[in-house]
C-alpha positions as CSV (number, residue, x, y, z in Angstrom):
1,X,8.9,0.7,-34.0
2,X,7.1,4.4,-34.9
3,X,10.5,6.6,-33.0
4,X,12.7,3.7,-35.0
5,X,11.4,4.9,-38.1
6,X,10.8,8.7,-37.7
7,X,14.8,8.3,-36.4
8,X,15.9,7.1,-39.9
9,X,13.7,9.7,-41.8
10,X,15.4,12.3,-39.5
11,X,18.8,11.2,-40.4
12,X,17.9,10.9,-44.2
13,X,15.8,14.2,-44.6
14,X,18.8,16.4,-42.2
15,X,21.5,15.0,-44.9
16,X,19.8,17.1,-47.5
17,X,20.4,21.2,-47.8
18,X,18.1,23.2,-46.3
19,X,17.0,20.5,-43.7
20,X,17.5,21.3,-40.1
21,X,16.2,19.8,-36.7
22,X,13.9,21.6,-33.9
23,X,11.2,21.2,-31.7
24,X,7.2,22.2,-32.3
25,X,4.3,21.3,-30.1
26,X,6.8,19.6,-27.7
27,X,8.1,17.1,-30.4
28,X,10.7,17.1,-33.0
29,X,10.1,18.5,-36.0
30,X,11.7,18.9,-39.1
31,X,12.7,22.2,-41.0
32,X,12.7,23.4,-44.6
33,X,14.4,27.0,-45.0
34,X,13.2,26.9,-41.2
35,X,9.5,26.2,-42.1
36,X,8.7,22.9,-40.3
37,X,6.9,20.2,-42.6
38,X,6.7,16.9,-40.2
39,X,7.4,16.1,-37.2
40,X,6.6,13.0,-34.6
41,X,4.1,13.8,-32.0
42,X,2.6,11.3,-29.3
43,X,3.9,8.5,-31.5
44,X,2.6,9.3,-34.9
45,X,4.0,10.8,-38.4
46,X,2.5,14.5,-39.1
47,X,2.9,16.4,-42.1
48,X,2.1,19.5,-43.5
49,X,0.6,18.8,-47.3
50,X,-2.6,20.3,-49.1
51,X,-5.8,20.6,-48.1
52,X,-6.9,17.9,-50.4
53,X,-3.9,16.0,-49.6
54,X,-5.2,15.9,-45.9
55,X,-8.8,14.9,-47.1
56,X,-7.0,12.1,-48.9
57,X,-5.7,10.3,-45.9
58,X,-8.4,10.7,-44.3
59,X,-10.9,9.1,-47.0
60,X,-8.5,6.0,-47.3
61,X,-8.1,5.6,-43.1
62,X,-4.0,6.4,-43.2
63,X,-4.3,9.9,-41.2
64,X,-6.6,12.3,-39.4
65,X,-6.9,16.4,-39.2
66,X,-4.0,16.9,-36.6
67,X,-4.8,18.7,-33.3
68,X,-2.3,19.7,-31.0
69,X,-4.5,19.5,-28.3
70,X,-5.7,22.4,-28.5
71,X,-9.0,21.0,-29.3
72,X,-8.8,23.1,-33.1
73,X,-7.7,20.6,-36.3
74,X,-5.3,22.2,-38.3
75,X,-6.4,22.2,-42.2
76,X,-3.4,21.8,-43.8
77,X,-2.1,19.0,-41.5
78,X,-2.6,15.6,-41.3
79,X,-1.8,12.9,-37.8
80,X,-0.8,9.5,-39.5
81,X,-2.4,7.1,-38.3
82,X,0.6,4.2,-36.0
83,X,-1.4,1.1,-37.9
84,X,-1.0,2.8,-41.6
85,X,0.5,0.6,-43.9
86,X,1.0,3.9,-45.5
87,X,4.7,4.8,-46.9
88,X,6.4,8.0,-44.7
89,X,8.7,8.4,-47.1
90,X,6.9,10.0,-50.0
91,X,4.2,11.7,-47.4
92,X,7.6,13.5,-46.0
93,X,8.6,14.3,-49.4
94,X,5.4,16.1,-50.3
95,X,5.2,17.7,-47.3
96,X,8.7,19.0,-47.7
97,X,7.9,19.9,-51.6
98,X,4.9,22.0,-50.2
99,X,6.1,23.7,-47.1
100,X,9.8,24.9,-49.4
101,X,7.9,26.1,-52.0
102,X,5.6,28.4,-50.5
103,X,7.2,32.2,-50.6
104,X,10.3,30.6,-51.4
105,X,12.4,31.1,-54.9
């Protein structure tokens, strides 16, 4: 069900300019100007978004402080949890809104 739906996001979010396709942490990921803002890992959404974004999804039980397994949470990235009820769509657009605006034009 969770690689069904990352599949249609990944066909959606590639349509749009700017949007490319690659691999991070062994999973794919998807690009911005080639800064990645979500990808699928181990069966789960991640996406890059604020901070306070992160401590959001946390506080309401969607998501989690992603860790690559490297045993270090990343701040700025948050591991949706497979049981959220939570939308991807507008967590993919936020994350793609925050990751092309930094140092960009």
């Amino acid at each position: 069900m969770s690689e069904a739906r990352f599949a249609a996001l990944v066909a959606a979010e590639t349509a749009r300019a700017g949007v490319t396709a690659k691999k991070m942490f062994g999973a794919l990921a998807l690009c911005v100007d080639t800064k990645v803002y979500c990808c699928f890992y181990k069966g789960h959404l991640v996406v890059k978004v604020a901070a306070d974004k992160v401590a959001a999804l946390i506080a309401t039980g969607d998501g989690v402080r992603f860790d690559p397994g490297m045993g270090r949470t990343m701040k700025e990235w948050a591991q949706i949890a497979a049981d959220s009820p939570a939308p991807w769509q507008p967590l993919v657009d936020e994350a793609r809104a925050f990751v092309g605006g930094r140092g960009g034009p």
